[in-house]
N, C-alpha and C positions, 0 to 999 in steps of 0.2 A: 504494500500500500504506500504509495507517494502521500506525502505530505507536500503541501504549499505554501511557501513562507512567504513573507511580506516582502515587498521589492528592501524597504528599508532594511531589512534584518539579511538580505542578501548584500545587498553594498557594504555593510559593515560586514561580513562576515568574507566577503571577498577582499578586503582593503587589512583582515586582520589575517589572512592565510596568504597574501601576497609578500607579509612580511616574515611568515614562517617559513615560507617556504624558500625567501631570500638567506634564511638562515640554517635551514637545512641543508640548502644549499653547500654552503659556506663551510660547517660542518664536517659535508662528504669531501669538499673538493681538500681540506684541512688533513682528514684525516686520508685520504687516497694519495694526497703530496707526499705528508710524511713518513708514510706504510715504506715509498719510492724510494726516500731520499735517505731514510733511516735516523731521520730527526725532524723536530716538529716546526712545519712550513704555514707561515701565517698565508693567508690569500686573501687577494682583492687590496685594492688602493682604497677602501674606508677607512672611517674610524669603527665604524659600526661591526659586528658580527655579523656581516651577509654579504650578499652576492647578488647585484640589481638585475642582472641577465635572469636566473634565477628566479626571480618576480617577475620580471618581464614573458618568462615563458606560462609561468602562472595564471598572468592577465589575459595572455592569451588562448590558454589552453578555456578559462571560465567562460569568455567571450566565445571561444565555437560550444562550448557545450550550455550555453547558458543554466550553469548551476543544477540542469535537468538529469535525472538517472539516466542512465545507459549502460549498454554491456560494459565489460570488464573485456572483451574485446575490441568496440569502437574506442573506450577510452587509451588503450595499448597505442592504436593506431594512431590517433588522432595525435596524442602525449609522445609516438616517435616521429610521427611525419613532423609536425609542429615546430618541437625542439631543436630536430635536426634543419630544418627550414630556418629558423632564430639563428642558431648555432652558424651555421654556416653563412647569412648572411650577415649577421654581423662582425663574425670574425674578417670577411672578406672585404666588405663596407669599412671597418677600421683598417684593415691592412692599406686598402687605396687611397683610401682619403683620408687619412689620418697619419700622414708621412712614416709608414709602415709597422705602425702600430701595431703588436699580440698580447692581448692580453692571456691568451692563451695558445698553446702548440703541440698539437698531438704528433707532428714528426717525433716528436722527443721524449716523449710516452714509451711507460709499458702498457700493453695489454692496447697499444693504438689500434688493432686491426679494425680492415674497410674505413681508413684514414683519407680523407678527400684533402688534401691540399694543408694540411695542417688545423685546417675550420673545424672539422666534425669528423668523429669515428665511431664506426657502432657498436663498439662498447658505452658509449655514452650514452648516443640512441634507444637504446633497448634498457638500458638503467632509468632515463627518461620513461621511456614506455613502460615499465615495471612500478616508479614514480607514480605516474598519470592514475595506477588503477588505484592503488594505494590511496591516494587522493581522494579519487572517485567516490570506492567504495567507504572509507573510514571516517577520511578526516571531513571533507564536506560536511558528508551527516550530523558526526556531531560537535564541528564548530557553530553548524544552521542550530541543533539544538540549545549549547549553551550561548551562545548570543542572544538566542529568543528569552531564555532562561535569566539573562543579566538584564534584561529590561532594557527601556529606552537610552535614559539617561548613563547609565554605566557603560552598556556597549556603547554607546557615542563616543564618549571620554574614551576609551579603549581603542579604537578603531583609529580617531584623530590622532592620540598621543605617539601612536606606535608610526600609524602612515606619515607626520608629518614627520620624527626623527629620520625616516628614511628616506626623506623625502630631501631635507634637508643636509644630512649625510650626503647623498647622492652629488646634490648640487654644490654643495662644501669641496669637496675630494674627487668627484670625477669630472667637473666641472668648471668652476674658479681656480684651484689648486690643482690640476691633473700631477703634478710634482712631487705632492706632497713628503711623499716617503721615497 
């Protein structure tokens, strides 16, 4: 049985999973560096604990599925084409027009295989897609529950304080300061 939530209790509960998921992000890419490197590799030019790409695939991944159930297969799909699509445009978009900017490089990876140009490799893809269902099936549910659950005023506060630090963060460090560290 679907439940149907309120557009409100969806915005905030999209705007508070965009910034866990920038930080799960951050997390995986944290702990998959220093598995590699054999000592612990901070990631990302923040200050913050995440990863905006990360969000970014999240916003987008809510926007094709608008918040709605679906297989644990379209969600696969949708969470590898998606990402890999981000991934690779962006990386590709910063390398040309950003005087050869990587923020990231799978040439130089373990575990790179089905590596396109340094942009995207399907070990990514499919951890993405693996991701998406995860998402789908758990975490949606019940951040939609507990949102609902903190009421108007509290999930507001919650939803603003988190989005605007990354927000700010973002535009602080990747932004004004591309330098910073």
């Amino acid at each position: 049985m679907m439940v149907e939530y309120k557009r409100s209790v969806k915005i905030k509960t999209a705007l508070i999973l965009i910034v866990i998921m920038s930080i799960m992000g951050w997390i995986y890419e944290c702990a998959f560096y220093s598995f590699s490197e054999g000592e612990f590799i901070r990631r990302g030019s923040g200050l913050g604990p995440w990863l905006p790409i990360y969000g970014a695939g999240t916003a987008l991944y809510l926007f094709a599925t608008s918040m709605k159930e679906i297989s644990s297969t379209k969600a696969f799909i949708i969470g590898s084409l998606g990402s890999g699509i981000l991934e690779f445009a962006t990386g590709w978009g910063l390398y040309h027009f950003a005087d050869g900017l990587r923020l990231w490089d799978y040439n130089t990876e373990i575990w790179n295989w089905g590596n396109i140009g340094g942009y995207v490799c399907m070990r990514s893809v499919l951890l993405f897609g693996i991701a998406a269902v995860l998402v789908q099936k758990y975490l949606i549910p019940a951040l939609l529950k507990f949102v609902e659950k903190l009421g108007e005023r509290k999930s507001l506060i919650i939803s603003v304080v988190l989005s605007s630090l990354f927000i700010i963060d973002f535009l602080f460090c990747y932004l004004l300061l591309p330098n910073i560290r």
